[in-house]
N, C-alpha and C positions, 0 to 999 in steps of 0.2 A: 567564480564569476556568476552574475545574475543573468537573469535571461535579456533584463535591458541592458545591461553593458553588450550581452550577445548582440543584438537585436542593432543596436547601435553601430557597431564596426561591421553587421554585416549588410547594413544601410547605405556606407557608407564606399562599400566596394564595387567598382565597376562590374556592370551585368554581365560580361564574360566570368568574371571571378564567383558571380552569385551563384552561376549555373553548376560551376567546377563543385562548392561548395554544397548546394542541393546533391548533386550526383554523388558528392563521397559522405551524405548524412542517411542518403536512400542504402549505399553501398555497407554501411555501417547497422543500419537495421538491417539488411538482408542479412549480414554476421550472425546478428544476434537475434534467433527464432524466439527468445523468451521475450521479447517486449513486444512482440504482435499475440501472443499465443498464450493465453494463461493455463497454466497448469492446472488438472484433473484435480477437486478433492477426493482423497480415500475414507469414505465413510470408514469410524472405528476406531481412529489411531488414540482417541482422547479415552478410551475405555479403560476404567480401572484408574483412573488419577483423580476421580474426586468422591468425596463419600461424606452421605450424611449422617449424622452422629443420630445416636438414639432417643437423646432428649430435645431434638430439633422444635418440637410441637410445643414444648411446656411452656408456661409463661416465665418472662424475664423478670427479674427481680429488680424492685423499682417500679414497675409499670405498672402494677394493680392498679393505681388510682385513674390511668388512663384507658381502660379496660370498660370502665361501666360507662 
């Protein structure tokens, strides 16, 4: 469902029903701490997965003539 088909039917619902509807999306976030709250990064976790090879500096083959 898209947000305008949302947005649509809840347009469309008498203001008693909108309120019902606001109080159980508040009720629904208050469930779930991780959509208000972004998690910590842990500096480190990426260490050791990437590495540069030893010929990284030399020139590429082909590319002399773009070079000078």
């Amino acid at each position: 469902m898209t947000d305008i088909q949302l947005y649509t039917k809840l347009a469309d619902l008498p203001t008693e029903l909108k309120k019902r509807v606001s109080d159980y999306i508040d009720s629904l976030m208050a469930k779930d701490k991780t959509v208000n709250k972004p998690q910590k990064r842990i500096a480190g976790l990426g260490k050791g997965l990437i590495s540069m090879k030893d010929n990284f500096n030399d020139p590429i083959e082909g590319f002399e003539d773009y070079l000078q």
